[in-house]
TIMI-2910 file (N, C-alpha, C, CB; in pm, 1 decimal, decimal comma, always signed):
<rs>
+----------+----------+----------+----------+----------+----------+----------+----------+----------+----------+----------+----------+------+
!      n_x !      n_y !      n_z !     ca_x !     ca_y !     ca_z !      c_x !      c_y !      c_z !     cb_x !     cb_y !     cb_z ! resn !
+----------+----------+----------+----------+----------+----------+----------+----------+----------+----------+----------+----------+------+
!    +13,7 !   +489,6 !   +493,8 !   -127,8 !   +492,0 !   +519,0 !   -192,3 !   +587,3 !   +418,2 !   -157,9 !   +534,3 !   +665,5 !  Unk !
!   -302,3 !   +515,6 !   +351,9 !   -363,3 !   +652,7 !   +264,2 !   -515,6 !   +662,1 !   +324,4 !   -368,4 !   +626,3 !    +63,4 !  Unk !
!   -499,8 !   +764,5 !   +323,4 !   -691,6 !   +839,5 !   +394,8 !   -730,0 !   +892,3 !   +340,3 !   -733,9 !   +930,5 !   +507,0 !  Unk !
!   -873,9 !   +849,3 !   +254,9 !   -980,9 !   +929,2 !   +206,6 !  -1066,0 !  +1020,2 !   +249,6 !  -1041,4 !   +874,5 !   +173,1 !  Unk !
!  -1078,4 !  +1128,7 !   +268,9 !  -1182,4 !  +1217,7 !   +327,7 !  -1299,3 !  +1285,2 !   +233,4 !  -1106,3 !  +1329,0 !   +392,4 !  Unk !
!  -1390,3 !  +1260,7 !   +243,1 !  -1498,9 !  +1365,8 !   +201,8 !  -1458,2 !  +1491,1 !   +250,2 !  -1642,6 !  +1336,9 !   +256,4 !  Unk !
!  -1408,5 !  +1631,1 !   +168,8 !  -1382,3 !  +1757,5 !   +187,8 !  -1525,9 !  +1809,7 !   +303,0 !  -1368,8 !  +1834,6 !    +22,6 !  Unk !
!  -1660,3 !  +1796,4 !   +194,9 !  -1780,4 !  +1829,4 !   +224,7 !  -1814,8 !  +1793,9 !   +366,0 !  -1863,3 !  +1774,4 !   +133,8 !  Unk !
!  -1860,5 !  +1688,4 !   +378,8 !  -1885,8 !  +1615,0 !   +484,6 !  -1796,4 !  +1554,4 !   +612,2 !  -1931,3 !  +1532,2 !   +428,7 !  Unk !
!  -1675,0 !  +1573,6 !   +590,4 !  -1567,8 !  +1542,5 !   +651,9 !  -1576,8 !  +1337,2 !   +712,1 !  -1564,6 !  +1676,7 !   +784,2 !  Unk !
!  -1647,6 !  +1290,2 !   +649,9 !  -1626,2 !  +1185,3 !   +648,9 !  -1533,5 !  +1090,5 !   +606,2 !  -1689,8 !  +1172,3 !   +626,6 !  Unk !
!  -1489,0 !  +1002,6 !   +690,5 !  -1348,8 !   +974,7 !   +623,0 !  -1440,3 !   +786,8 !   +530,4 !  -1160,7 !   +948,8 !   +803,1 !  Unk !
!  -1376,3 !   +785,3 !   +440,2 !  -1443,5 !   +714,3 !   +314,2 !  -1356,6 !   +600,1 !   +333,5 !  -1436,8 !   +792,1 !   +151,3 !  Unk !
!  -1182,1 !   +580,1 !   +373,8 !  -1114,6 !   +452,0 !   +374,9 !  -1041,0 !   +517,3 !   +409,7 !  -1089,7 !   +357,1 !   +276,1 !  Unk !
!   -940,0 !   +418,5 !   +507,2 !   -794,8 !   +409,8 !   +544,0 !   -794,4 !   +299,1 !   +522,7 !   -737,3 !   +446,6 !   +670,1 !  Unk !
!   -690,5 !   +311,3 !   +467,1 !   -529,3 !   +157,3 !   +426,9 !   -421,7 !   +188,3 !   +433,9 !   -496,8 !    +84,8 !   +274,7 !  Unk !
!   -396,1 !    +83,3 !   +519,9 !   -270,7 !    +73,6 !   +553,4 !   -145,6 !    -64,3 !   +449,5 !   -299,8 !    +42,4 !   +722,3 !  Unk !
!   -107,6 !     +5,3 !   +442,2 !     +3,9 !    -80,5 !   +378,1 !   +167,7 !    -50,8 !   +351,6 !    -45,7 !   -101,3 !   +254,8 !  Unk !
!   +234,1 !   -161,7 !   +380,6 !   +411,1 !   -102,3 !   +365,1 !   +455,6 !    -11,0 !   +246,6 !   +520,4 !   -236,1 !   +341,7 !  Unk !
!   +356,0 !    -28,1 !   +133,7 !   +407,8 !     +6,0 !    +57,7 !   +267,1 !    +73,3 !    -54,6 !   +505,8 !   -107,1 !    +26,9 !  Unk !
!   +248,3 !   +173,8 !    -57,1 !   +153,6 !   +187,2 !   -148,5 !   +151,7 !   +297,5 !   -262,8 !    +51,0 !   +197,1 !    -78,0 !  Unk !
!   +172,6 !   +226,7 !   -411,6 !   +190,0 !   +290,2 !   -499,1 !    +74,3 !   +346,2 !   -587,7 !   +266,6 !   +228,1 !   -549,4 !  Unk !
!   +110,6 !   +446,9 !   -718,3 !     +4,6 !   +438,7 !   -767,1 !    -99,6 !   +338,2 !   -821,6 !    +26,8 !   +492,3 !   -822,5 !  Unk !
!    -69,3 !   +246,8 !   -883,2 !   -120,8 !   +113,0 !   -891,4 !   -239,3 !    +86,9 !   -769,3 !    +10,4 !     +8,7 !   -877,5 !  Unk !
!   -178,8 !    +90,8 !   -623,0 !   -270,8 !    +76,9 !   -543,4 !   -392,1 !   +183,9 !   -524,6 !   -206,2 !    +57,4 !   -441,0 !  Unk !
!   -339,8 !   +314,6 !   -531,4 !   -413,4 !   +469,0 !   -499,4 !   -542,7 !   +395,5 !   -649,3 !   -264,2 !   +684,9 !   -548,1 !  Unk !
!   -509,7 !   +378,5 !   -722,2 !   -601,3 !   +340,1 !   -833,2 !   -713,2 !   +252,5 !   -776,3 !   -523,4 !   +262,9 !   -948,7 !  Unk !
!   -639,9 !   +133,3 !   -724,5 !   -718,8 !    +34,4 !   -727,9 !   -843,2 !    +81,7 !   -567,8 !   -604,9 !   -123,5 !   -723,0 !  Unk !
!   -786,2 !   +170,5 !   -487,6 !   -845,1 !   +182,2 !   -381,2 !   -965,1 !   +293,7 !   -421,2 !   -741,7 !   +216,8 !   -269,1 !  Unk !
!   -935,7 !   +409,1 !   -531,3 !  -1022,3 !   +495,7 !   -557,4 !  -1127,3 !   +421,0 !   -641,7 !   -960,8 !   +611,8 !   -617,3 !  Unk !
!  -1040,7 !   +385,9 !   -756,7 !  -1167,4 !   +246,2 !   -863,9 !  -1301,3 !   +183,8 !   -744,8 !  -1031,1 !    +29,1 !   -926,3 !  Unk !
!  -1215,6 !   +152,6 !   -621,3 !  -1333,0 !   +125,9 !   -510,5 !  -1454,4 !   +184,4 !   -458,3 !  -1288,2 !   +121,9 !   -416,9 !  Unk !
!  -1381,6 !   +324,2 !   -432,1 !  -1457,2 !   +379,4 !   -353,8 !  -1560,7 !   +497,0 !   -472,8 !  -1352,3 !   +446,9 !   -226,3 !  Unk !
!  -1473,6 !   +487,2 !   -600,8 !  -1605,0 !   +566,1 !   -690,6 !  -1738,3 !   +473,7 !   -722,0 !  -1544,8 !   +615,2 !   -856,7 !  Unk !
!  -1698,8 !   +329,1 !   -730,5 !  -1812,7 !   +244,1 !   -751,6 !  -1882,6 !   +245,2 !   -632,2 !  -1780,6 !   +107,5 !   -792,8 !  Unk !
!  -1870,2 !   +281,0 !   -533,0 !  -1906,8 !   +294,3 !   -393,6 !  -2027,9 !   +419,8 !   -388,1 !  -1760,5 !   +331,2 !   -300,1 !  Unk !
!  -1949,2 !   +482,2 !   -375,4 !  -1989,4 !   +638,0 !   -381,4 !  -1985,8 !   +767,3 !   -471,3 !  -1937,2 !   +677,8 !   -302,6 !  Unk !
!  -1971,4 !   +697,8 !   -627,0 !  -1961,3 !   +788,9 !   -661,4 !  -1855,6 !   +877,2 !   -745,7 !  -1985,8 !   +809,1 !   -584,5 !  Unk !
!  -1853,6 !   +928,2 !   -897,0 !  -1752,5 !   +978,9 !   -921,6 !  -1675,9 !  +1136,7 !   -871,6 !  -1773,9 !   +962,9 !  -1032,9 !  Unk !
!  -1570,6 !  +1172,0 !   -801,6 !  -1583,0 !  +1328,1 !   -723,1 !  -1583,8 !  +1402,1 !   -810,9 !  -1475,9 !  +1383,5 !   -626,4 !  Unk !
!  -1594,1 !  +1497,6 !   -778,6 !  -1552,0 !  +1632,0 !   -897,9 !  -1404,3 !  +1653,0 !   -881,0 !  -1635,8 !  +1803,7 !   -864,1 !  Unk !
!  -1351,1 !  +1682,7 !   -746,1 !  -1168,4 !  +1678,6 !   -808,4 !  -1144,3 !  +1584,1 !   -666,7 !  -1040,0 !  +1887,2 !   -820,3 !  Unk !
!  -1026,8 !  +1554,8 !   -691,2 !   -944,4 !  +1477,3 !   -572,5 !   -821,3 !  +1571,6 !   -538,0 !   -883,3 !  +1313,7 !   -624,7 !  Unk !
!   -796,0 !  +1653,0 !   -423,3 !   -738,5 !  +1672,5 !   -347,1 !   -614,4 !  +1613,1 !   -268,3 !   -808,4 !  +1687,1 !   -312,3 !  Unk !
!   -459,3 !  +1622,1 !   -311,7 !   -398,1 !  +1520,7 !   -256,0 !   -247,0 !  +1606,1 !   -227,9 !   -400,7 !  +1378,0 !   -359,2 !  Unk !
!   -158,9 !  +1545,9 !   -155,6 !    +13,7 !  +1633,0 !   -164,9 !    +67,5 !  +1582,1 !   -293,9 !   +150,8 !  +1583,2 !    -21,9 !  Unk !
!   +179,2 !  +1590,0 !   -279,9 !   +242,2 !  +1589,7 !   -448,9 !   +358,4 !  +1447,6 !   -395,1 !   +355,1 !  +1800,5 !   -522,0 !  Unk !
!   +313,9 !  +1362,1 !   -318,4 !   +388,0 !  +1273,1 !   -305,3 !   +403,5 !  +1165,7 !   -469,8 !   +328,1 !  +1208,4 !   -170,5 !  Unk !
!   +466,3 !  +1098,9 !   -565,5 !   +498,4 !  +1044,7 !   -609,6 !   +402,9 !   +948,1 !   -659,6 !   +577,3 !  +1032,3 !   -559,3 !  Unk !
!   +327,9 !   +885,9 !   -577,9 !   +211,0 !   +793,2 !   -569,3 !    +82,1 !   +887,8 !   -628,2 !   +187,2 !   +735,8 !   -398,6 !  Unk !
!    +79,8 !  +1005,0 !   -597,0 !    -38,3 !  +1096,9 !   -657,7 !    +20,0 !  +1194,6 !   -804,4 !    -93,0 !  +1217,8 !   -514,4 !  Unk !
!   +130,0 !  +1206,8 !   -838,1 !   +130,3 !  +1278,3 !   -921,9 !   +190,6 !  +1182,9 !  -1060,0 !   +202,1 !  +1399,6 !   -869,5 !  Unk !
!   +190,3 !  +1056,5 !  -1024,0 !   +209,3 !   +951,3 !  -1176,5 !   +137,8 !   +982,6 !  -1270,7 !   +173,4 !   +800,6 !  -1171,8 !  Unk !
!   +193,1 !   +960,8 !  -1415,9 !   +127,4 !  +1017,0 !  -1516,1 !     +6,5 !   +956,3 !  -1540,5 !   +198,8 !  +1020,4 !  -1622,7 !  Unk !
!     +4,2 !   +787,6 !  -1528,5 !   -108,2 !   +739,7 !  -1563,1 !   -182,1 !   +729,8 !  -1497,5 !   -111,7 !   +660,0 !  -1604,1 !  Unk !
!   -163,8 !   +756,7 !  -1324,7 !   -270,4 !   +797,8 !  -1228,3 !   -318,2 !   +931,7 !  -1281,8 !   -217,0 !   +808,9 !  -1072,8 !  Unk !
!   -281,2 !  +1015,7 !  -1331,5 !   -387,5 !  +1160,5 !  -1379,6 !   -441,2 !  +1116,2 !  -1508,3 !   -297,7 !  +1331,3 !  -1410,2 !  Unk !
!   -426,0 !  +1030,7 !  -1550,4 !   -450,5 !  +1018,7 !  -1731,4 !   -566,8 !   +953,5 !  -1647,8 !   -326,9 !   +912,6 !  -1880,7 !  Unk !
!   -638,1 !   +827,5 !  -1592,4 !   -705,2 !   +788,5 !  -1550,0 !   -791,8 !   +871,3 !  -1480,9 !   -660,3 !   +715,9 !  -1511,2 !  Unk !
!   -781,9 !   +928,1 !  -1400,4 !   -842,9 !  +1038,8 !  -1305,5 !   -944,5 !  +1153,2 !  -1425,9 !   -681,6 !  +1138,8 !  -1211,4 !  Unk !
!   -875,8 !  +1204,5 !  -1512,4 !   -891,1 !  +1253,4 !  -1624,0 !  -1001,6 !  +1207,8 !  -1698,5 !   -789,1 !  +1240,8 !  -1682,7 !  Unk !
!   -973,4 !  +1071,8 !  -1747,1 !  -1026,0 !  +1003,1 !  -1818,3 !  -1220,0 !   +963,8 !  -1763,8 !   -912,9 !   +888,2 !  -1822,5 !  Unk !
!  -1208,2 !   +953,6 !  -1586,5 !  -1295,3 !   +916,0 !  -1544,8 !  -1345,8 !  +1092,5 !  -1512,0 !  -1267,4 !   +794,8 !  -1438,1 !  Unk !
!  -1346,6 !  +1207,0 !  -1580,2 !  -1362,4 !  +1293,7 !  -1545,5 !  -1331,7 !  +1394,1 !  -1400,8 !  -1440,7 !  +1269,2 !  -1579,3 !  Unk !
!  -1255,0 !  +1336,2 !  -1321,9 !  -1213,5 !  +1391,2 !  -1167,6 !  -1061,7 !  +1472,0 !  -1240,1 !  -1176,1 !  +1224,6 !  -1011,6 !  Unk !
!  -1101,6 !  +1635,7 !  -1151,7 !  -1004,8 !  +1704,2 !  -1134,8 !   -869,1 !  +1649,4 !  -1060,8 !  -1058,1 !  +1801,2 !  -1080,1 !  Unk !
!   -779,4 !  +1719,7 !  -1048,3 !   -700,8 !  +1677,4 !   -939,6 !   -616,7 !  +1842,0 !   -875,4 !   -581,6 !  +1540,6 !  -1008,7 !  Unk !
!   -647,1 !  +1829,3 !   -778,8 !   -538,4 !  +1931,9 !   -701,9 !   -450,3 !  +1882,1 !   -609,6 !   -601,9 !  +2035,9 !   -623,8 !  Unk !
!   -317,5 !  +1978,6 !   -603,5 !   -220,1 !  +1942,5 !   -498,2 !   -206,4 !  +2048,1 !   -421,4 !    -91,2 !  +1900,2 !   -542,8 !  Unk !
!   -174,5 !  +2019,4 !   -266,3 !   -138,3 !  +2131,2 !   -161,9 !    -28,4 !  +2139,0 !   -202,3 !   -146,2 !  +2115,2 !    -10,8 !  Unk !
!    -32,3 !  +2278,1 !   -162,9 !   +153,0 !  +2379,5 !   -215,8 !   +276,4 !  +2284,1 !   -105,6 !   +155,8 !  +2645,9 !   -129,6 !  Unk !
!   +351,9 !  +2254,6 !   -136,3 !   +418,6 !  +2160,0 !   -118,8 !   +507,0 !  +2221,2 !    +32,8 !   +498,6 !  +2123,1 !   -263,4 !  Unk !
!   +548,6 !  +2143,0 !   +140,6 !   +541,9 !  +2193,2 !   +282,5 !   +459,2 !  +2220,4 !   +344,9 !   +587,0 !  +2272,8 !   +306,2 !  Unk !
!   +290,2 !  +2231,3 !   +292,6 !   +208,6 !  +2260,2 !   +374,2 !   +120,3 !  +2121,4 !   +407,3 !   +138,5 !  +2378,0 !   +321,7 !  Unk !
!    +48,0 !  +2110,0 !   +551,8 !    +15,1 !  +1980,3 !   +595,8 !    -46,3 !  +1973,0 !   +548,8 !     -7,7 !  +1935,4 !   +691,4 !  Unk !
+----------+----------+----------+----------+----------+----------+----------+----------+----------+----------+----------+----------+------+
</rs>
């Protein structure tokens, strides 16, 4: 399951669910929700595999969004 939250507002922006969701998808679901709402200033995420791909930050980058990760063990 991946969940978008507005930090600010605590609004949650999308959940999807899916068996399997890679970076490829995290792309295609954010590509969504910036044409939606907006480009963020950083994205906030754990250091699962799906968030720390190279060409998911080269992109992220590219579209100007920071990226941070929680220190790893913490929820």
């Amino acid at each position: 399951m991946l969940t978008v939250l507005d930090e600010f507002t605590r609004e949650c922006l999308c959940i999807h669910v899916d068996r399997r969701i890679n970076a490829a998808k995290v792309r295609a679901i954010m590509s969504e929700l910036i044409s939606a709402y907006g480009s963020p200033g950083y994205i906030r995420s754990d250091n699962g595999s799906e968030f720390i791909e190279k060409s998911l930050r080269g992109w992220y980058a590219h579209e100007g969004i920071k990226t941070l990760y929680i220190d790893p063990g913490s929820p």
